[in-house]
C-alpha positions as CSV (number, residue, x, y, z in Angstrom):
1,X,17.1,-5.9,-4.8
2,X,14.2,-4.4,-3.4
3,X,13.8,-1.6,-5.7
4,X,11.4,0.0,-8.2
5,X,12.2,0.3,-11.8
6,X,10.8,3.6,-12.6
7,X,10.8,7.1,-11.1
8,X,8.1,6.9,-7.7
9,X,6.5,9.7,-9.7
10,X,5.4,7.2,-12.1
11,X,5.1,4.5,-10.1
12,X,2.7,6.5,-7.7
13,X,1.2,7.6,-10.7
14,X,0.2,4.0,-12.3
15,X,-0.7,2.6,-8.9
16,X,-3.3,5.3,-8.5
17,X,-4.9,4.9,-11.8
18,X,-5.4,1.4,-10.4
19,X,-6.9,2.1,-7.5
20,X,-9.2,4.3,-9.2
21,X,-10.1,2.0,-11.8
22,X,-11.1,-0.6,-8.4
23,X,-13.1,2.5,-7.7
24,X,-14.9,2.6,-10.7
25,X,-15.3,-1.5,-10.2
26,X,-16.8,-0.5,-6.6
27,X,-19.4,2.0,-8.2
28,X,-21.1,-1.0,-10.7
29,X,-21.8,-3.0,-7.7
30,X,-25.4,-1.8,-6.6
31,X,-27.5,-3.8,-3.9
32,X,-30.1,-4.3,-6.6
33,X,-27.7,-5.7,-9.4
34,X,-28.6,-8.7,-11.3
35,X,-26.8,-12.0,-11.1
36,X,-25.5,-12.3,-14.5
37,X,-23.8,-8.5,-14.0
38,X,-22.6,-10.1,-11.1
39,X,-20.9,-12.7,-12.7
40,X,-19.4,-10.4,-14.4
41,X,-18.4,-8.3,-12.0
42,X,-17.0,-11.3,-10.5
43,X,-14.7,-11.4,-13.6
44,X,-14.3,-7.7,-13.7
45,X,-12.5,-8.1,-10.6
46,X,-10.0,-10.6,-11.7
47,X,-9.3,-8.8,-14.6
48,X,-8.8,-5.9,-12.2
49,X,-6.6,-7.8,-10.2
50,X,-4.4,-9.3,-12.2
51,X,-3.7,-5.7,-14.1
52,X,-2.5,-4.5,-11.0
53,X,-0.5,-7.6,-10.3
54,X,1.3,-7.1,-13.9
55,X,1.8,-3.1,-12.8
56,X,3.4,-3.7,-9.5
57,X,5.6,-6.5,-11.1
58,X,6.7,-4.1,-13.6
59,X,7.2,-0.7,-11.0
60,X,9.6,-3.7,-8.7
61,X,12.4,-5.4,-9.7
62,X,11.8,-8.2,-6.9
63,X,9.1,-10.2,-7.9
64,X,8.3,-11.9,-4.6
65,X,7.8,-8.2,-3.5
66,X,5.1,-7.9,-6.1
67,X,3.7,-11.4,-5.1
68,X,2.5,-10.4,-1.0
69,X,1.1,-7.3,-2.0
70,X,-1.2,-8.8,-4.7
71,X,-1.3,-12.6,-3.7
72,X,-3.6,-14.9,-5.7
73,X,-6.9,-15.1,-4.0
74,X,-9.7,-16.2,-6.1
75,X,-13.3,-15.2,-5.1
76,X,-15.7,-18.6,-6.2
77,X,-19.2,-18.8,-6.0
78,X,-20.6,-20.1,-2.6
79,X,-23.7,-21.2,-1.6
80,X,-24.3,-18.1,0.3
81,X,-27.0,-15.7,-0.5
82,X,-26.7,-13.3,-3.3
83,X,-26.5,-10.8,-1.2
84,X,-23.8,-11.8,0.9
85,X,-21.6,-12.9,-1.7
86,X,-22.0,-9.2,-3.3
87,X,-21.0,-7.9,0.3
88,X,-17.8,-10.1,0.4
89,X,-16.9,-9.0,-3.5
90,X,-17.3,-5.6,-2.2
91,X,-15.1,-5.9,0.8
92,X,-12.3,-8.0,-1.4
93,X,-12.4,-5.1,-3.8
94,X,-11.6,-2.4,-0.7
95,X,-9.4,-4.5,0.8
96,X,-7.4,-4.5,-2.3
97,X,-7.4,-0.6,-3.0
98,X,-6.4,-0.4,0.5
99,X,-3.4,-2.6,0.0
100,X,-2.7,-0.2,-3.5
101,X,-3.1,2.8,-1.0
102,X,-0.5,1.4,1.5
103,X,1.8,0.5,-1.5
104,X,1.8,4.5,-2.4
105,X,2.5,5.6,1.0
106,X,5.2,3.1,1.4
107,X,6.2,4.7,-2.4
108,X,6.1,8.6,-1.5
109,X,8.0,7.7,1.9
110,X,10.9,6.3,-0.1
111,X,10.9,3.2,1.2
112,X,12.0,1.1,-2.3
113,X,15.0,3.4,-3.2
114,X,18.1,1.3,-3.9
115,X,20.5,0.8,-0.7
116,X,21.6,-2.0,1.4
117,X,20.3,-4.7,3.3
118,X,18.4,-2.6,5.9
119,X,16.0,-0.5,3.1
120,X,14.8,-4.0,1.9
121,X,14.0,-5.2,5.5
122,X,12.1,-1.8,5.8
123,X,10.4,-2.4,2.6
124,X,9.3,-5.9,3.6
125,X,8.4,-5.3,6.8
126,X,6.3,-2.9,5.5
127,X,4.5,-5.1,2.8
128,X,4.0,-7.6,5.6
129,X,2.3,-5.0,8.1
130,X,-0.3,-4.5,5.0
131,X,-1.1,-7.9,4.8
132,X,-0.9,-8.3,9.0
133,X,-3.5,-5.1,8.5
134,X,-5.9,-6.9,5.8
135,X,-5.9,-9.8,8.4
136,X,-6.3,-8.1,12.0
137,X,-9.2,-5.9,10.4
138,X,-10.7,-8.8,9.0
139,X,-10.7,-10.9,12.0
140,X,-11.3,-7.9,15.0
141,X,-14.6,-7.1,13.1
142,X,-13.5,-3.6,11.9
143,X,-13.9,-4.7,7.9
144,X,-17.2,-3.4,8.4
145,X,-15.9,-0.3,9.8
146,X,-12.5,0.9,8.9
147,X,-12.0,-0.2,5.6
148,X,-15.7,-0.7,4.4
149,X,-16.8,2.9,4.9
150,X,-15.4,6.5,4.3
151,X,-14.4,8.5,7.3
152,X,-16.9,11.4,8.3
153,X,-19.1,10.7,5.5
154,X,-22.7,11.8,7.0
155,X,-21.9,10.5,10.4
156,X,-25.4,10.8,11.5
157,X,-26.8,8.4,8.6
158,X,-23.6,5.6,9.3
159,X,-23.3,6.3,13.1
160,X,-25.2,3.3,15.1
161,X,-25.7,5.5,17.7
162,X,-29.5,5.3,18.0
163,X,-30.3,3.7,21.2
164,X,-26.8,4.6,23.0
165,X,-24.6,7.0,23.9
166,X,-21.0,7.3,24.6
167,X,-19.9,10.8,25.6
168,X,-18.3,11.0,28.8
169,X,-15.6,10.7,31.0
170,X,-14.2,7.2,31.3
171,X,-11.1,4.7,32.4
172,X,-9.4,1.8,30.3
173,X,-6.9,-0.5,30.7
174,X,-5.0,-2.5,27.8
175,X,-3.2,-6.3,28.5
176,X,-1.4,-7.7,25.7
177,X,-2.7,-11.4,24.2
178,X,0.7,-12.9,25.8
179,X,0.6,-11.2,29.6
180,X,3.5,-9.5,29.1
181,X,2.5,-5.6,28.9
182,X,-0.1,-3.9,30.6
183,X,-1.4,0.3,30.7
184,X,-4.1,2.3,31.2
185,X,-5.6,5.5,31.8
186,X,-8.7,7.8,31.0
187,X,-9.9,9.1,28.3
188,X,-13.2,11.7,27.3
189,X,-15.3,10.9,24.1
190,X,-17.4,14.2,23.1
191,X,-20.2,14.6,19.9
192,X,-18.9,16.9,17.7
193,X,-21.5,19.3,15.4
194,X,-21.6,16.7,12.7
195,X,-22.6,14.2,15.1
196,X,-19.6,12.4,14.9
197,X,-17.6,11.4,17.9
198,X,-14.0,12.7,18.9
199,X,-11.8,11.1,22.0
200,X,-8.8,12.3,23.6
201,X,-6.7,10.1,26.0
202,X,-3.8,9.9,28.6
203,X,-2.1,7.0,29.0
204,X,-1.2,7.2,32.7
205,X,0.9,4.1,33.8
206,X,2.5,1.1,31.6
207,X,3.8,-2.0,33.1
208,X,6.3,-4.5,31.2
209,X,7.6,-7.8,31.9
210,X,10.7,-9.5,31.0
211,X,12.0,-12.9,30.2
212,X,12.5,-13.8,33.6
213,X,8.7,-12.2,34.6
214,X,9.7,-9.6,36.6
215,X,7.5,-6.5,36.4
216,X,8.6,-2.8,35.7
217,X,6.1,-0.5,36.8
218,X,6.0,3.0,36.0
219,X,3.1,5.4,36.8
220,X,3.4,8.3,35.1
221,X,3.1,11.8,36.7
222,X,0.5,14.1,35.4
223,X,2.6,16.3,33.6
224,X,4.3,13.5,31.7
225,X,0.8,11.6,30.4
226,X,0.7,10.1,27.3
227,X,-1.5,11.4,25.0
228,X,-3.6,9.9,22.5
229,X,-6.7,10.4,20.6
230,X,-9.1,9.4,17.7
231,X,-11.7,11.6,15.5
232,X,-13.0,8.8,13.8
233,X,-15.5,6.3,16.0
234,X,-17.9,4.1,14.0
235,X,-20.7,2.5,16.2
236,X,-22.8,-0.5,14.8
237,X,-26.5,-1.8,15.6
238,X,-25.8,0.1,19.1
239,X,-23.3,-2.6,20.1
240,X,-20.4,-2.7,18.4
241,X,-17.4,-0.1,18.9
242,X,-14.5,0.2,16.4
243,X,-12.3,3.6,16.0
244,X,-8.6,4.3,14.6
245,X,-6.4,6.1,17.0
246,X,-3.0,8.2,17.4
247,X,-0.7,8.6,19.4
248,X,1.7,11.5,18.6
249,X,5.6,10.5,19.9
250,X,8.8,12.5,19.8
251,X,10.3,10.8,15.9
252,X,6.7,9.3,14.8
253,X,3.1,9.0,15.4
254,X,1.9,5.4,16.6
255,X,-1.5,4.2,14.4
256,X,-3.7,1.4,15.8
257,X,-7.4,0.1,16.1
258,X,-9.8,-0.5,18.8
259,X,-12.7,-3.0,18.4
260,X,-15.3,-3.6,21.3
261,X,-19.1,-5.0,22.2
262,X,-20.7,-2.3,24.1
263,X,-22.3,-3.0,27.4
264,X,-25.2,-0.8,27.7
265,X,-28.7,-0.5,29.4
266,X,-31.5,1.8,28.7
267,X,-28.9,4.0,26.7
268,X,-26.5,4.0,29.5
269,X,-23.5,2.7,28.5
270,X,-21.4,1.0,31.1
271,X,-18.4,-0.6,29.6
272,X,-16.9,-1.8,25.9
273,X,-14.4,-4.9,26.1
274,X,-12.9,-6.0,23.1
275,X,-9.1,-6.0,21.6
276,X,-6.4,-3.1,20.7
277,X,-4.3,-3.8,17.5
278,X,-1.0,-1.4,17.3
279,X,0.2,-1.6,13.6
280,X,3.0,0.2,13.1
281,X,5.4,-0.7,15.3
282,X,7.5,-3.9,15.9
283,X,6.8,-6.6,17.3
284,X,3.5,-5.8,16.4
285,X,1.2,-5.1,20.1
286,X,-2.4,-6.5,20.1
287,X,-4.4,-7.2,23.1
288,X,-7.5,-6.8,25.1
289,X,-9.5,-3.9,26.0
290,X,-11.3,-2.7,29.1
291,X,-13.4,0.6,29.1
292,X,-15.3,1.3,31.7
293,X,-17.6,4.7,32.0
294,X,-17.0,7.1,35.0
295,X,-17.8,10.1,37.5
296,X,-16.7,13.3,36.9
297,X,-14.9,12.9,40.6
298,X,-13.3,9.4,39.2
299,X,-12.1,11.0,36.3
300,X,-10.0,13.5,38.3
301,X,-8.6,11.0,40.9
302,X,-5.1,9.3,40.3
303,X,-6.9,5.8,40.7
304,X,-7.1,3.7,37.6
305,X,-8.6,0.5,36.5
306,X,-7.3,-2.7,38.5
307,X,-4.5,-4.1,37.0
308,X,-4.3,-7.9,36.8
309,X,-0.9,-8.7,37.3
């Protein structure tokens, strides 16, 4: 049974005094630390690690459950610089608060409350999407984004916006890895005072195809455009695009993740490609990414990107 053994007060509870012990663990780590107090960072973090393996074992009375969120995954000592390797203990350490983090949402949504077959599919669909997380962030580049630095903290010292800009009008369209789904639309991306950037979006068509590939096209009229949106864009070295995004529907808000390589020439940006991962929904939708920058008269026509289909 997929259930926990305490109240969720108290399991909430414990689980955030982990997360702020890994923290506390994330404060030690300096770029100008030593290599012996790395070392024992090193082991700081295993310690860490396997406290909050023995604290999630104890808050769920299914083991195995305990097991995916906190799965054995030792950090050795490479042969990469010292540097690097304090970079990848640094990301190991957020990815695991992160996972902590999930686990409380997961908690305070009463996902792991005794019931019947269905609640534990829930639950473990759940734990997997952490861990499908962990791996899509790690592999789309957003690591270094998303999970590695705080939202809207000084915007204008974290923002690689130096040489480039990105307000404007512009048009995307999304295809999913397996050809099978297809939509687009426009969207505007405007600096706010802080300097960070904010985008709002329509989703203006969507085109699906089934088993036997046959295409359903629908265009939607303007009244009826899907809406999305982001407040939280982190631009690296100029080049690289990441940003979270929403998208608000009728029982539930859809979360996903944009990742791109902006294409850009004497700070005019002209297009980002890259890949869309939607999270939390199922089957989980990933795919590629076209945005291209546009006129104010583009902007306002019906006409979208070509679709490739």
């Amino acid at each position: 049974m997929a259930t926990i053994t305490t109240t969720k007060e108290k399991a909430v509870k414990r689980i955030q005094d982990k997360v702020i012990e890994g923290q506390a663990l994330l404060q030690k780590l300096t770029d100008d630390i030593s290599k012996p107090e790395y070392d024992i960072s090193l082991n700081d973090h295993d310690t860490w690690r396997t406290s909050c393996f023995n604290t999630l074992r104890q808050i769920f009375s299914d083991e195995i459950l305990a097991n995916k969120f906190m799965g054995d995954e030792d950090i050795l000592p490479s042969e990469e610089s010292f540097s690097q390797q304090l970079s990848s203990l640094k990301v190991a350490i957020k990815t695991d608060i992160k996972r902590l983090e999930h686990t409380i949402d997961d908690l305070n949504e009463n996902l792991y409350s005794q019931g019947g077959d269905k609640e534990i599919k829930v639950a473990k669909l759940s734990l997997m999407t952490t861990i499908i997380v962990a791996l899509i962030t790690a592999i789309g580049g957003i690591v270094a984004g998303y999970i590695a630095l705080p939202h809207k903290t000084d915007p204008l010292a974290v923002q690689g916006l130096e040489n480039v800009s990105l307000e404007g009008k512009w048009k995307y369209i999304c295809t999913s890895f397996d050809g099978s789904y297809q939509h687009g639309g426009r969207f505007t991306v405007q600096k706010q005072k802080d300097g960070s950037l904010i985008l709002n979006g329509e989703r203006m068509w969507r085109d699906t195809k089934d088993t036997l590939n046959k295409w359903t096209c629908k265009n939607y009229p303007e009244s009826e455009y899907l809406h999305w949106y982001t407040n939280w864009i982190f631009v690296k070295d100029d080049s690289k695009m990441n940003f979270e995004y929403e998208i608000p529907m009728e029982k539930r808000t859809v979360t996903g993740y944009c990742t791109g390589i902006i294409d850009a020439e004497n700070r005019k940006v002209k297009s980002v490609k890259g890949n869309f991962y939607v999270l939390n929904d199922t089957p989980i939708l990933t795919g590629q990414i076209i945005f291209k920058k546009i006129t104010d008269d583009d902007y306002n026509s019906i006409s979208t990107l070509p679709k490739n289909h």
